[in-house]
One Martini backbone bead per residue (centre of mass of N, CA, C, O) as a GRO file, in nm:
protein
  203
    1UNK     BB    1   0.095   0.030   0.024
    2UNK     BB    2   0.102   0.315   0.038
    3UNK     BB    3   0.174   0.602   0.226
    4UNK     BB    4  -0.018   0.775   0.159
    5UNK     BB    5  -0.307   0.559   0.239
    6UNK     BB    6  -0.196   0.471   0.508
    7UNK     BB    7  -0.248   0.435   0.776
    8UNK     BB    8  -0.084   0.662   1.074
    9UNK     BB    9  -0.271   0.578   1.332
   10UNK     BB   10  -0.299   0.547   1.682
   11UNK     BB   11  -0.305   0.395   2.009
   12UNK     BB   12  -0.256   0.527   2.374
   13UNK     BB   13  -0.107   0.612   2.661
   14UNK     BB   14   0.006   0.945   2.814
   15UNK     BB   15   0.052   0.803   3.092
   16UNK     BB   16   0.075   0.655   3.407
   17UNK     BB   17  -0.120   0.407   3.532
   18UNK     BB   18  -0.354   0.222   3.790
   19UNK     BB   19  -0.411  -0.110   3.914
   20UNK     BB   20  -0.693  -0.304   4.143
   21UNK     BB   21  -0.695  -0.643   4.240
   22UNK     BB   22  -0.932  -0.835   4.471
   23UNK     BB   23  -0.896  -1.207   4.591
   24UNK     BB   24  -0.883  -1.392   4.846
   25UNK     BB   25  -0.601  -1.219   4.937
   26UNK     BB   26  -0.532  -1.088   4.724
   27UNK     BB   27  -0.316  -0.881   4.544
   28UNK     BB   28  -0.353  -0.669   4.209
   29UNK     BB   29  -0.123  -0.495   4.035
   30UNK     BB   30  -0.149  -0.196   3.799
   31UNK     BB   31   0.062  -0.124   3.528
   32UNK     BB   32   0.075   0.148   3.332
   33UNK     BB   33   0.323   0.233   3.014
   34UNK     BB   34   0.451   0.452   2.789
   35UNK     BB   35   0.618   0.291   2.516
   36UNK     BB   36   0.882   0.259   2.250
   37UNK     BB   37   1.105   0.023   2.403
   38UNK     BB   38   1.242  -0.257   2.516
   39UNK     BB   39   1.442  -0.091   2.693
   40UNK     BB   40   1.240   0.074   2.858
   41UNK     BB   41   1.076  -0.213   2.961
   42UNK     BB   42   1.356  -0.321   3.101
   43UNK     BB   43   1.356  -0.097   3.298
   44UNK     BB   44   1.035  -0.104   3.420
   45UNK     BB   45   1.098  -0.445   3.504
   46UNK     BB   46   1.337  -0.373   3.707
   47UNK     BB   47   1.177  -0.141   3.915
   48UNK     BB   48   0.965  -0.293   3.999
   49UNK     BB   49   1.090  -0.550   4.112
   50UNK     BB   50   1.274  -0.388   4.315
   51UNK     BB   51   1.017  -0.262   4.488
   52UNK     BB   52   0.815  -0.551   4.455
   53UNK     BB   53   1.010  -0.799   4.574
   54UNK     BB   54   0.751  -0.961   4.803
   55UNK     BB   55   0.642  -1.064   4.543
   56UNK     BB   56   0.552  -1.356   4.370
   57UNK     BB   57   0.430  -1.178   4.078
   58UNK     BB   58   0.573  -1.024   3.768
   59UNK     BB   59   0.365  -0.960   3.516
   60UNK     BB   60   0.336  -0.923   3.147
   61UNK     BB   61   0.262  -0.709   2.900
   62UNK     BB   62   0.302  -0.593   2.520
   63UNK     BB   63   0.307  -0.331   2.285
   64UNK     BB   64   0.431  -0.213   1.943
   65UNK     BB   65   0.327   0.001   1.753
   66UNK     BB   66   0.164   0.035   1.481
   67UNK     BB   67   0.061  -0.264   1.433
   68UNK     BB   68   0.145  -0.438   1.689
   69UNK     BB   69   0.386  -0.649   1.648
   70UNK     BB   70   0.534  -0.622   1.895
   71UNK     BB   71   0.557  -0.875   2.159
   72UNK     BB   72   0.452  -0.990   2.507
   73UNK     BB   73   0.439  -1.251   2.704
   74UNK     BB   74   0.416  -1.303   3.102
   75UNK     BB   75   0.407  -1.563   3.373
   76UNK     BB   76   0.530  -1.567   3.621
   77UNK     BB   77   0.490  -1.882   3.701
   78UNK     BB   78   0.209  -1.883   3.661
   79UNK     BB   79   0.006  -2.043   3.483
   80UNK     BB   80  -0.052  -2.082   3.132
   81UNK     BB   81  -0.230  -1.838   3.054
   82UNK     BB   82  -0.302  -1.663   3.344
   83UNK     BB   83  -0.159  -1.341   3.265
   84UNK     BB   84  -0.030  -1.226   3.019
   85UNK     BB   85  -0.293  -1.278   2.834
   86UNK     BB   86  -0.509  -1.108   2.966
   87UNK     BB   87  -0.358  -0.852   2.937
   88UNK     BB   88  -0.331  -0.861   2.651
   89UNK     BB   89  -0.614  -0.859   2.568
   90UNK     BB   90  -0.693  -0.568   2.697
   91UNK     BB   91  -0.486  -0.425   2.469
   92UNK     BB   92  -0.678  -0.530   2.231
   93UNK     BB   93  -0.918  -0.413   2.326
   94UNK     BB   94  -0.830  -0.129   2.356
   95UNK     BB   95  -0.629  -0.066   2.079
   96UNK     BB   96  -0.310  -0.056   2.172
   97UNK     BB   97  -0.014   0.079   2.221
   98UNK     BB   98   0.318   0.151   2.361
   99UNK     BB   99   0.262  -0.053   2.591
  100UNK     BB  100   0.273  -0.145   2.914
  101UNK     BB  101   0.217  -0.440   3.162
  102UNK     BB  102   0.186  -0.476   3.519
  103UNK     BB  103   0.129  -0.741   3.756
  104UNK     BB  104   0.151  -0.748   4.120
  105UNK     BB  105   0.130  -1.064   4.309
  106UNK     BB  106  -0.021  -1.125   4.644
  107UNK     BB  107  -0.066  -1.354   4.811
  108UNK     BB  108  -0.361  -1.507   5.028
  109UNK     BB  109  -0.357  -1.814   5.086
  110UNK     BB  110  -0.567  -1.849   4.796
  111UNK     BB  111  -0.664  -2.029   4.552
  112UNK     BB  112  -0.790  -1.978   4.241
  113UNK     BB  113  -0.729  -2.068   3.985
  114UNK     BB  114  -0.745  -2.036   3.660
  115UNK     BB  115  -1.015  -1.839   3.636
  116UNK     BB  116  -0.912  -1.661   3.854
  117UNK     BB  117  -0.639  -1.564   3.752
  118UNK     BB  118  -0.767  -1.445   3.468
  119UNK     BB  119  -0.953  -1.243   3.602
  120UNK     BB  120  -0.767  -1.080   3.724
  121UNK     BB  121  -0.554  -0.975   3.557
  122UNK     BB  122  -0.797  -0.874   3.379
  123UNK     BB  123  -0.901  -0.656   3.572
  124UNK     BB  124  -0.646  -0.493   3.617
  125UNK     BB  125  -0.584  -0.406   3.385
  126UNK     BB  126  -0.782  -0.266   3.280
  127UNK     BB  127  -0.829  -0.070   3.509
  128UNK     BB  128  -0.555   0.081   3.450
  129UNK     BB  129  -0.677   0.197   3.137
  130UNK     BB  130  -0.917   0.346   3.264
  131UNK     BB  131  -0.702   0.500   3.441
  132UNK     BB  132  -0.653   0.646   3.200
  133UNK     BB  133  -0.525   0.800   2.889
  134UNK     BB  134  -0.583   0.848   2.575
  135UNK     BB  135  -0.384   0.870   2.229
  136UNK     BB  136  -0.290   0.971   1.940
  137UNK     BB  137  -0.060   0.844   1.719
  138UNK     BB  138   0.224   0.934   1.505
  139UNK     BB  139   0.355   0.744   1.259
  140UNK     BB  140   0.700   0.766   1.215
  141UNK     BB  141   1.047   0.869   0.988
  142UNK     BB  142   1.396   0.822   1.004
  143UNK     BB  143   1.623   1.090   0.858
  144UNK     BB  144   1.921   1.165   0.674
  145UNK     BB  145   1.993   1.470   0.523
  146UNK     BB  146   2.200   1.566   0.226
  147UNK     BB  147   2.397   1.879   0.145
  148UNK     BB  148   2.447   2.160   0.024
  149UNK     BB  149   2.440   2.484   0.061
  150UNK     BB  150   2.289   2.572  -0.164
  151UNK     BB  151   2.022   2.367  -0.083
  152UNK     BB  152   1.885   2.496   0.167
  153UNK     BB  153   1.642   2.671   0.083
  154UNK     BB  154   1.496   2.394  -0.018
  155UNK     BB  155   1.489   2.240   0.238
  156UNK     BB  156   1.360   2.409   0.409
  157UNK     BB  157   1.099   2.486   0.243
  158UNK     BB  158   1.020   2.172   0.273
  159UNK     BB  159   0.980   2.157   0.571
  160UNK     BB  160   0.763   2.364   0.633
  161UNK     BB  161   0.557   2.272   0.455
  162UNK     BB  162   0.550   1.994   0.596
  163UNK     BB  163   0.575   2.030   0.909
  164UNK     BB  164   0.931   1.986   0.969
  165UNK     BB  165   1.159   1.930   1.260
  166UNK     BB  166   1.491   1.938   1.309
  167UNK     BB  167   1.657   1.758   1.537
  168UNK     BB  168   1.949   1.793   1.354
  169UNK     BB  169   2.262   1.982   1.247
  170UNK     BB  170   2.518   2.022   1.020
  171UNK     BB  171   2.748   2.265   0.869
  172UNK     BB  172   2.922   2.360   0.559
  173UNK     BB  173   2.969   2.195   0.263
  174UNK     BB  174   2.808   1.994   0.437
  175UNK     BB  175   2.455   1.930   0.487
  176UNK     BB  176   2.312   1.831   0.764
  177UNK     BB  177   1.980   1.634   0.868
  178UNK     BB  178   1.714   1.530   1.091
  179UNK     BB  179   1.375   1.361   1.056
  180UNK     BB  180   1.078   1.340   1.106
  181UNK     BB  181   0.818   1.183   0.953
  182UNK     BB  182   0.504   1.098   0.839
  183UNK     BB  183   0.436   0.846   0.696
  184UNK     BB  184   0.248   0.923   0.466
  185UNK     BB  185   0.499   1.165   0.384
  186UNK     BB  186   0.765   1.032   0.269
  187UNK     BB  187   0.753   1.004  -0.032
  188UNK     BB  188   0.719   1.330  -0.088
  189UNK     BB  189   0.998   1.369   0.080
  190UNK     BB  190   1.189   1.196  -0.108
  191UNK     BB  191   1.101   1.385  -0.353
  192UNK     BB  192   1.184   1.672  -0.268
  193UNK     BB  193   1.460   1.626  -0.191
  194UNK     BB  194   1.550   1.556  -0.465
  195UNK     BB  195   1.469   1.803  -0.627
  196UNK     BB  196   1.723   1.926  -0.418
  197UNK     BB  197   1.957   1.763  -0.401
  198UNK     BB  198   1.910   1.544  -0.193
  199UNK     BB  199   2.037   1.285   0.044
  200UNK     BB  200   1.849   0.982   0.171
  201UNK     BB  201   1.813   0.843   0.473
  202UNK     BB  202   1.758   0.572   0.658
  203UNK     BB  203   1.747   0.518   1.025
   0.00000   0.00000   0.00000
């Protein structure tokens, strides 16, 4: 499919929020937070585990991207898609991405059983979705642009009609700039960057 007429927008969650279920004195924590990177993703599951230490069990699913591609479900020790699966289920009924769902379980001395596990976990995550806000994310693709100074009047030029902002730029007998591009204008944007003599590259 063209870029130019592809869908490029997404839903995820604005800041990091909480939720929490208890059923027969087990106590059920969720944590959902914004995120971008399996790297980030590896931070907030190690800060987690080190706060929550005397916890049983502490459960996670994520997904990432466009696409919501990049996924992954962990039932820390619980039964086989008793705590991962429900979390990832919750993730994907509500049409989210770039979020990352732990849940950490304090046991209570009385086991729940399968389906019991199941709706745990499944309704902490949601829980914790409920009290978030969402909001739409615009998929980009990062280039770096290089150019003579001769056609920088062009290049800054096709950037402002485009509405896009260089993050980081250096001058001199060759010019280079890096830039996110909003993925369906991706191809507009290496059609212009030729136009204008400029050598473009995806990062």
């Amino acid at each position: 499919m063209d870029t130019q007429e592809r869908n490029d927008t997404y839903m995820s969650i604005a800041a990091p929020s909480e939720g929490i279920y208890k059923e027969k004195g087990s106590k059920f924590l969720a944590f959902a937070y914004p995120v971008m990177s399996e790297e980030e993703i590896k931070a907030h599951l190690e800060r987690i585990r080190k706060e929550y230490y005397d916890a049983r069990h502490h459960c996670y699913a994520y997904r990432l991207g466009l696409e919501g591609n990049v996924w992954r479900m962990n039932d820390d020790g619980e039964p086989s898609s008793t705590a991962g699966r429900p979390i990832f289920g919750q993730i994907q009924s509500a049409g989210l991405s770039d979020i990352l769902i732990v849940v950490v379980r304090y046991f209570g001395g009385i086991k729940l059983g399968v389906p019991g596990l199941i709706n745990a976990y499944r309704s902490a995550a949601a829980d914790a979705i409920s009290n978030g806000r969402t909001i739409e994310k615009v998929a980009a693709e990062a280039f770096s642009v290089t150019f003579d100074y001769a056609a920088m009047d062009k290049v800054m030029r096709t950037l402002k009609d485009m509405g896009i902002t260089p993050q980081m730029s250096s001058a001199g007998t060759a010019c280079r700039i890096e830039a996110r591009v909003r993925l369906r204008d991706t191809g507009r944007f290496e059609d212009r960057m030729r136009e204008a003599e400029a050598v473009v590259a995806h990062l």
